[in-house]
N, C-alpha and C positions, 0 to 999 in steps of 0.2 A: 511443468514449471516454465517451458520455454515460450508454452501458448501464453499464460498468466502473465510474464517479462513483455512478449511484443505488445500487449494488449496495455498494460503501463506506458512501455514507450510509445506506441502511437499513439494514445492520448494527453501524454507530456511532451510532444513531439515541440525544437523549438519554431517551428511554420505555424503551432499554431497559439503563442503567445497575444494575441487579439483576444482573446476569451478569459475571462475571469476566472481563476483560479477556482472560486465555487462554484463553475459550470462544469471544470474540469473533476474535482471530487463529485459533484455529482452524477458524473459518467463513468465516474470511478469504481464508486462506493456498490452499484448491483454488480458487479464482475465479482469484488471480494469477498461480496455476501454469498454470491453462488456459490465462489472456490471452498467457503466458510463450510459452506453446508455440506458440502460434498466431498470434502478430506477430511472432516469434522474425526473421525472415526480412526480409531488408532492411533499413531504413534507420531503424528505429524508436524507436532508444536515446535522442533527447529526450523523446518521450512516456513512455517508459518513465522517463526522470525526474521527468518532472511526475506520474505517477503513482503511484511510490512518493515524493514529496515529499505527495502528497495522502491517501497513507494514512497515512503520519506523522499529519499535520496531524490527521487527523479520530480518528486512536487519541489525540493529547495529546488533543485538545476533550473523549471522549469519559472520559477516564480521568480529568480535570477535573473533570467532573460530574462520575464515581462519586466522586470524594472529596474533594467540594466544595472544591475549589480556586479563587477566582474572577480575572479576566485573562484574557488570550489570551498568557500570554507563555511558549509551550508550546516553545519552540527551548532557552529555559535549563532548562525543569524536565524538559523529557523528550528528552534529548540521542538521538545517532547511539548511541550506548553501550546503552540501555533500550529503542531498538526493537529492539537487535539480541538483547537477550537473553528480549527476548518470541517471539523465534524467527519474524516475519516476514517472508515469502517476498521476498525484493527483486525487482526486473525489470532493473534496472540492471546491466548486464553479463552479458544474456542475449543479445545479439544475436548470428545470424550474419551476417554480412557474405557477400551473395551476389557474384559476378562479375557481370561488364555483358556476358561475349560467353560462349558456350561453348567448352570446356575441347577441345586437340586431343588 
């Protein structure tokens, strides 16, 4: 988790507010697809919301800076609606649910 966290923040880093939000989810969006694929398995789906709750968070902060907005009150200015149409990758209802024994 802590690899997936720095790897948000250096790409929502505020240095680098010159770049267009949609260059930023799209340097985004192959990182979450990876993590997607490969925690997919088991029992993962709270993490998987705390870390699409945490890309949220750090695209409002980051999209605050790029235009100059100040507050942290990025729940009402950049709703479920605006991340969805930045087109980033959710993790949240990627899990597969394995079984506990095998299959006869």
């Amino acid at each position: 988790m802590r690899v997936l966290r720095d790897k948000v923040r250096a790409a929502t880093a505020r240095s680098k507010t010159e770049r267009p939000v949609s260059a930023v989810v799209a340097d985004l969006n192959p990182v979450l697809r990876g993590w997607a694929a490969y925690f997919r398995n088991g029992s993962s789906g709270r993490k998987f919301n705390v870390v699409d709750g945490y890309v949220h968070e750090r695209l409002a902060i980051f999209a605050s800076a790029k235009h100059g907005l100040a507050g942290r009150n990025w729940t009402t200015r950049f709703t479920y609606g605006w991340i969805t149409r930045l087109g980033v990758y959710r993790l949240t209802g990627n899990v597969h649910r394995a079984t506990a024994h095998a299959s006869r």
